[in-house]
N, C-alpha and C positions, 0 to 999 in steps of 0.2 A: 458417475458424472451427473450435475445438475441438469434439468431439462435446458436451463437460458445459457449454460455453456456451449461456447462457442467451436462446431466441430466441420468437417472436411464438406458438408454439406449447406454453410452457411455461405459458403465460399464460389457464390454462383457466377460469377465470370469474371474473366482480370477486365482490369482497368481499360484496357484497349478496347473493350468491346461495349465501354458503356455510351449509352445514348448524348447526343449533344448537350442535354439539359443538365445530364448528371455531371458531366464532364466540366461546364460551365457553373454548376453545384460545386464542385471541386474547387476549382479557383477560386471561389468564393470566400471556401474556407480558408482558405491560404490568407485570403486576405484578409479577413479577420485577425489571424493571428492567432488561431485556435494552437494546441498543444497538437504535435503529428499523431499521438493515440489518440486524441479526441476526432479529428478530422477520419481516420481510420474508422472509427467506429462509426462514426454519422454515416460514413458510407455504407460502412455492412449494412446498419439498417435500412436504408435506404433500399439496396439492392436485393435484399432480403424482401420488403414490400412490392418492388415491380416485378421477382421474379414470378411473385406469386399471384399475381396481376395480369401481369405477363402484356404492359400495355407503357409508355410513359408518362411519367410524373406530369406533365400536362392535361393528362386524362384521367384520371384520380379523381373520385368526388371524395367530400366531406364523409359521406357514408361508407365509403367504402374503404379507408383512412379507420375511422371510430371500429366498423367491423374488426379491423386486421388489429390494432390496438387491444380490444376485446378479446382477441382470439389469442395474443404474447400473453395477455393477463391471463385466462383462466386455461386454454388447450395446455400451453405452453409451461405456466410457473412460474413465469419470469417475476424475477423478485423485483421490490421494490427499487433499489438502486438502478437494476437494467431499464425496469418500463421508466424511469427519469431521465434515463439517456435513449430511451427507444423514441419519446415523445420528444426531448430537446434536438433531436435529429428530425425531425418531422417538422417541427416547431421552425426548423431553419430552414427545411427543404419548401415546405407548403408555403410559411409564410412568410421568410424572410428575404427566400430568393425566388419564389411564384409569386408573392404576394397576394396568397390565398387570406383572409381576415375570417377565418373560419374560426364559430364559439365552442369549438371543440376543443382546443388547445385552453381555453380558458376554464372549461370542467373536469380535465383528468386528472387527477389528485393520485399521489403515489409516496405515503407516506414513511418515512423516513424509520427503519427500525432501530429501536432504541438499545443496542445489546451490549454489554461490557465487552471489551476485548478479551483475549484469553494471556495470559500472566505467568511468568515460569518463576521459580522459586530461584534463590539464587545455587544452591544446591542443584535442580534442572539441567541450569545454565552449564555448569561446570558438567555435566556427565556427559551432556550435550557435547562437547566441545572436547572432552575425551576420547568419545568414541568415531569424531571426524578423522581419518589416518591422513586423507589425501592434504597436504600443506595449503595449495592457494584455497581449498574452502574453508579449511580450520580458520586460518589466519583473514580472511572474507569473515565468517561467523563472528570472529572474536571481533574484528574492525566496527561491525555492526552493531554488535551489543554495548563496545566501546563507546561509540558517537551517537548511536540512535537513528541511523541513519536510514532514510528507506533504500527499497531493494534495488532502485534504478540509480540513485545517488551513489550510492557506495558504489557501484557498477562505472560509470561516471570517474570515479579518482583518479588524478593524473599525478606526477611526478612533482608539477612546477606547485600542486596544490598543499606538499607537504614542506613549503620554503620555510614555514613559522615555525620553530620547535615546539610550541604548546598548542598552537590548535591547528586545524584543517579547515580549509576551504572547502564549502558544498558548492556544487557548479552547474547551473541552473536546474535550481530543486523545482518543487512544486508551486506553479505560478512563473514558473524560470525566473526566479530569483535567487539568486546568489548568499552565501550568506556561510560567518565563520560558527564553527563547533570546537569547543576545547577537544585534547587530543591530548591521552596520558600519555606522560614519557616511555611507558613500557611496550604501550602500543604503535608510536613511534620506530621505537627500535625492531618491534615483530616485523612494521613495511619494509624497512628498512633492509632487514637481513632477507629477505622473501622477495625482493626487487631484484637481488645479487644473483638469485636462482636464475632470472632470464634477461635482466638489462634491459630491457624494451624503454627508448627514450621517451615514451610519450605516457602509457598506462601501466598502473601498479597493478594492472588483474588483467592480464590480456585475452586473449581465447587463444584456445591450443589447439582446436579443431580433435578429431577423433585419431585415434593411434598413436599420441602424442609419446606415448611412454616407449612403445616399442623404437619408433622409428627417429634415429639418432638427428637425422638432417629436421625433422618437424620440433625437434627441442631445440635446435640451434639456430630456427628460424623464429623461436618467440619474440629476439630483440627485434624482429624487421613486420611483427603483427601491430595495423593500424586497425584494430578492433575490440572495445573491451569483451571479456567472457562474458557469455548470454545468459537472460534468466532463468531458462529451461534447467540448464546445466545446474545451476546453482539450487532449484525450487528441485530436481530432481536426488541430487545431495542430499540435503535436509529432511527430505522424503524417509529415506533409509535411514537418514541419523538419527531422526525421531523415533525408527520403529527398534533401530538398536539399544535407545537408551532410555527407552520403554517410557516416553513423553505423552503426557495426553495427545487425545484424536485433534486432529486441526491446528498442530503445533505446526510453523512456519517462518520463513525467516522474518517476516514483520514481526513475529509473535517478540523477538530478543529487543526489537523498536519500544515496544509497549513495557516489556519489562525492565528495559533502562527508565524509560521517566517515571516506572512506579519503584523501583529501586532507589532512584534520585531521589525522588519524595520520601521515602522513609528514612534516606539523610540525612533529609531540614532543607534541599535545597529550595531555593524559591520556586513557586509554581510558575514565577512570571518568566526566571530565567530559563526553566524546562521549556518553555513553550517557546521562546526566543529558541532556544535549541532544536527542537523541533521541528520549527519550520512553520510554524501554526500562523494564521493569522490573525485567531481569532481565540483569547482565552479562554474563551468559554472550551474550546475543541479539547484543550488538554486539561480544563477540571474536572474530567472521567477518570483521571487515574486518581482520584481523592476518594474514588469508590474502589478502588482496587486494592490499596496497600493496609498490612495486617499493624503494622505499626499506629499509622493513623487513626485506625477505628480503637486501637488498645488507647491510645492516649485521649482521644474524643470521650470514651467511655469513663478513664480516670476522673477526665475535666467534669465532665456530666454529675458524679457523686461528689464530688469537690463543693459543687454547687448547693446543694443542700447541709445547712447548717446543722450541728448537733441537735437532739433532741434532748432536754436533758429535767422533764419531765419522768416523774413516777408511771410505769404501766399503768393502768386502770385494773380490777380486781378482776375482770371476766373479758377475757379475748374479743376484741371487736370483729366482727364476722367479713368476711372479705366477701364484697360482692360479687357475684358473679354474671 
């Protein structure tokens, strides 16, 4: 486990017991209209700073704020991505709802690492996806690699969202925005017969809670479950199917996300429509799979020697020395 993973110790008192300010912090967020995992998180850190304080957010200096910052950075580990959300929570606690103007917030820099995502072959894909026995994640797995979809989206799919035969509706993805993905016919028919398994009017993935398999009344209660299957369940699936079908280390179900759009691309599909698919808002986000696919780099290299015209000149009588 990472040092800035988040464990049973981060977890320093429920909601009910936080201070007026934090609580008034809270509302805050709400009103904004942040994302509920973003609001969650500003909290933890939040709560995470005053435990260790052990004073209220109104009594907080500047230094002692940079201290605790310092201390996530180097005691702690915490990667680049967490100290951006450690400090965008600070950022809205101190200043946006104390209206601290502190020049702290404006020198923490937490640079963005630049790393390729990780790629399955399509070969991968398919062992992957053999060695899943249980039906709703095989057919969960295939759904995702199908659409590209992320792991809260796919989670998300309801009944009324497969009305189109050729595509699916995503329902409020990333930025909660809405938005259609094609949908092959084959993968169509896989929801289709795999919805028959439990009926449920409302979600194609429901949760089955634990003992589902033994206990006859908990299978007959899936059509009457108003909750999709959680991502535990699902991150803990792929765990195993990774180590079954012997996938590189850090193989996950995003990783089948990353290798539909670089799959797509060795197609010819457009980059622009991949990234419309996606979800992206920004193209630039999905021309990192232009560094990923083997297709690509073979035809760039063809194009490359293309470019230089015949030689069609006599050698010279003595080898010209290649510099070194």
């Amino acid at each position: 486990m990472s040092k800035n993973t988040s464990t049973k110790r981060d977890r320093v008192r429920p909601p009910s017991q936080d201070s007026e300010t934090l609580v008034r912090f809270a509302e805050l967020l709400k009103l904004r209209g942040l994302a509920e995992a973003t609001q969650s998180e500003y909290l933890r850190f939040a709560r995470k700073l005053l435990e260790r304080l052990q004073c209220d957010p109104t009594a907080v200096t500047e230094e002692q704020l940079r201290a605790h910052l310092l201390r996530l950075k180097e005691e702690h580990g915490y990667s680049p991505s967490s100290m951006r959300t450690a400090v965008a929570a600070m950022r809205a606690l101190f200043g946006l709802h104390l209206g601290r103007g502190w020049k702290l917030f404006d020198l923490v820099r937490a640079p963005s690492e630049h790393k390729l995502p990780m790629v399955l072959t399509r070969e991968e894909v398919a062992r992957l996806f053999s060695v899943v026995r249980e039906e709703r994640f095989r057919v969960f797995f295939r759904f995702v690699y199908a659409t590209g979809l992320r792991l809260f989206e796919a989670l998300q799919l309801q009944v009324e969202d497969l009305r189109e035969p050729d595509r699916v509706r995503v329902r409020a993805g990333k930025g909660r925005k809405d938005r259609y993905v094609p949908l092959p016919p084959a993968m169509l028919h896989e929801l289709r017969r795999f919805w028959l398994t439990h009926r449920n009017p409302k979600w194609i993935f429901p949760a089955v809670g634990r003992g589902w398999r033994e206990k006859p009344a908990c299978r007959a209660r899936l059509g009457t479950i108003d909750e999709p299957m959680g991502q535990s369940s699902v991150q803990h699936c792929m765990k195993i199917a990774r180590a079954s079908a012997r996938l590189p280390e850090g193989t996950c179900t995003h990783t089948l996300r990353h290798s539909y759009a670089t799959h797509l691309l060795e197609e010819g599909v457009s980059i622009r429509l991949i990234s419309a698919y996606l979800g992206h808002t920004s193209l630039e986000t999905t021309l990192i799979y232009t560094h990923l696919t083997a297709v690509n780099e073979a035809s760039a290299r063809a194009a490359i020697s293309r470019l230089l015209p015949p030689d069609n000149l006599e050698p010279p009588a003595a080898a010209v020395p290649v510099p070194r």
